[in-house]
Phi, psi and omega in degrees: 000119175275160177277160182269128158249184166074004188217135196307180199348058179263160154076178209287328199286283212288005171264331165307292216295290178297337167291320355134299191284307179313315201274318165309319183295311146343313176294296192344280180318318191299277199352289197285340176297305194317287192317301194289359177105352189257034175261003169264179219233050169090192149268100156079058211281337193262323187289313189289345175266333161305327167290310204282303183312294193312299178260027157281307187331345193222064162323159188265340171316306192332312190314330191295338174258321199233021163279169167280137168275005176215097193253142185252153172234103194252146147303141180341319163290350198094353170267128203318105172288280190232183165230136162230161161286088218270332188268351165284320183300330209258334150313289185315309170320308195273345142282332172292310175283327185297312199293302183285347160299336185306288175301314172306286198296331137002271184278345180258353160291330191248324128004291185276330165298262146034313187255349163304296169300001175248348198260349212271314183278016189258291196285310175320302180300321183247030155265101216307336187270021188225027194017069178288163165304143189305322185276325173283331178294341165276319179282352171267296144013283193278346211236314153321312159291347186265336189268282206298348180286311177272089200310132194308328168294335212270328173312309180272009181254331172263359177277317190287337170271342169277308196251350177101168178285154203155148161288348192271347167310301160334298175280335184272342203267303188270336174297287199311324209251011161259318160313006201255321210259008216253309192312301193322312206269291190339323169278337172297341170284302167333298178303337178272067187227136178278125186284011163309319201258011175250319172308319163277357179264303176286338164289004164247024173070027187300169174242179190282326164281005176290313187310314172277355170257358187260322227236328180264311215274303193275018167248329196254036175273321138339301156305329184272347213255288185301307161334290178286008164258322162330313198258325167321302198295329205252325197274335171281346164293301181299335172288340187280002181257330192333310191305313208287337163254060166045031163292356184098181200036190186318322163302358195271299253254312179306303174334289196282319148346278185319245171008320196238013161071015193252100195274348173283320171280334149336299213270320158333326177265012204234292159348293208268007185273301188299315166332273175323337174257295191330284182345282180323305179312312194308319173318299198284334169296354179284284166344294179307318161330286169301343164283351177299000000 
């Protein structure tokens, strides 16, 4: 057995070669975190993680049960400010969070429809076996890579400044930077398609949308199908940051955690973050199952 030449990082030596580059590139980065100084870990890195660990260890749901119903709050002198109700506050909290998983799960739905149909005649055009014109498929190309590029915050911080605070910032927000990942797959499903049954469809004078709904639309719907629960699923992890540039959901709720240091509610909403995907995932391997 010969090694592949003649082509840049071929054969077991250009896998070396790249690994070697990699492994540079890495020091390279420590090196330089290190020299200006942005590799440390704080003031008192161990105390602090130790605090931050104890109380995610204590989510704030527990409180609906083992909170105090009279928690008092005095002032320096000792005098009374107020008394709460840690298991009614913690109600409300916990209704409040149902309502914004709601709205998350929403926005990572309709999103994700939304951004599938706008990536499906765009992944047609730049799928090369199905010879689209040279300028529109680079330019649809080009219109994918740039979507897939821009990071879904980057969306909702100029959506929220076009449409306002919202889940619709929120949903247009997760459509433009997943049609990039919609286009990408799709058309790689289209090329692995054997091109016999396309070839025999346009050999009886089809026209280009004939061709793709009798000889493409029915091999690659499976794939495509499988695809969009993929991306569904990952748009609802991403979608839970949205709220933090005023898309609504959960991110409003993380946001505002963060911001006040409260790591027991934190780690409640970070719970139902994980819920809420296991849940989904689990849906969708079913489904993806069933299409086998």
């Amino acid at each position: 057995m010969t090694q592949a030449t003649g082509r840049p990082g071929g054969g077991r030596s250009g896998f070396v070669a790249l690994g070697v580059g990699y492994l540079l590139l890495i020091l390279a980065c420590l090196w330089t975190l290190a020299a200006s100084g942005d590799l440390s870990g704080g003031r008192n890195p161990l105390a602090n993680l130790q605090k931050t660990v104890g109380e995610f260890a204590s989510p704030s749901f527990l409180d609906l049960w083992f909170g105090n119903p009279r928690l008092e709050y005095r002032s320096d002198d000792g005098s009374l400010l107020r008394v709460e109700d840690r298991r009614a506050v913690e109600a409300d909290f916990l209704g409040e969070l149902g309502r914004a998983s709601w709205t998350t799960f929403r926005i990572a739905t309709l999103g994700s429809l939304l951004g599938a149909l706008l990536a499906l005649p765009l992944a047609v055009l730049t799928a090369r076996n199905l010879g689209a014109p040279r300028a529109a498929a680079w330019l649809a190309k080009a219109a994918l890579d740039a979507a897939r590029s821009i990071h879904t915050l980057v969306f909702g911080l100029v959506l929220v400044g076009i449409v306002g605070l919202g889940p619709t910032a929120g949903i247009l927000a997760i459509a433009l930077h997943s049609s990039g990942t919609y286009g990408k797959l799709f058309a790689e499903s289209i090329e692995s398609l054997d091109m016999a049954a396309i070839d025999a469809v346009r050999s009886v004078g089809a026209s280009p949308l004939q061709v793709f709904f009798n000889a493409v639309w029915p091999s690659v719907l499976p794939q495509f199908v499988s695809s969009h629960l993929y991306v569904w699923e990952f748009n609802i992890r991403d979608s839970t940051i949205l709220g933090i540039v005023g898309a609504g959901g959960l991110g409003m709720l993380i946001s505002e955690a963060c911001a006040l240091f409260q790591w027991g509610r934190l780690s409640t909403i970070l719970i139902v973050v994980v819920l809420l995907v296991a849940s989904f995932d689990a849906l969708s391997r079913r489904i993806r199952k069933a299409l086998l």
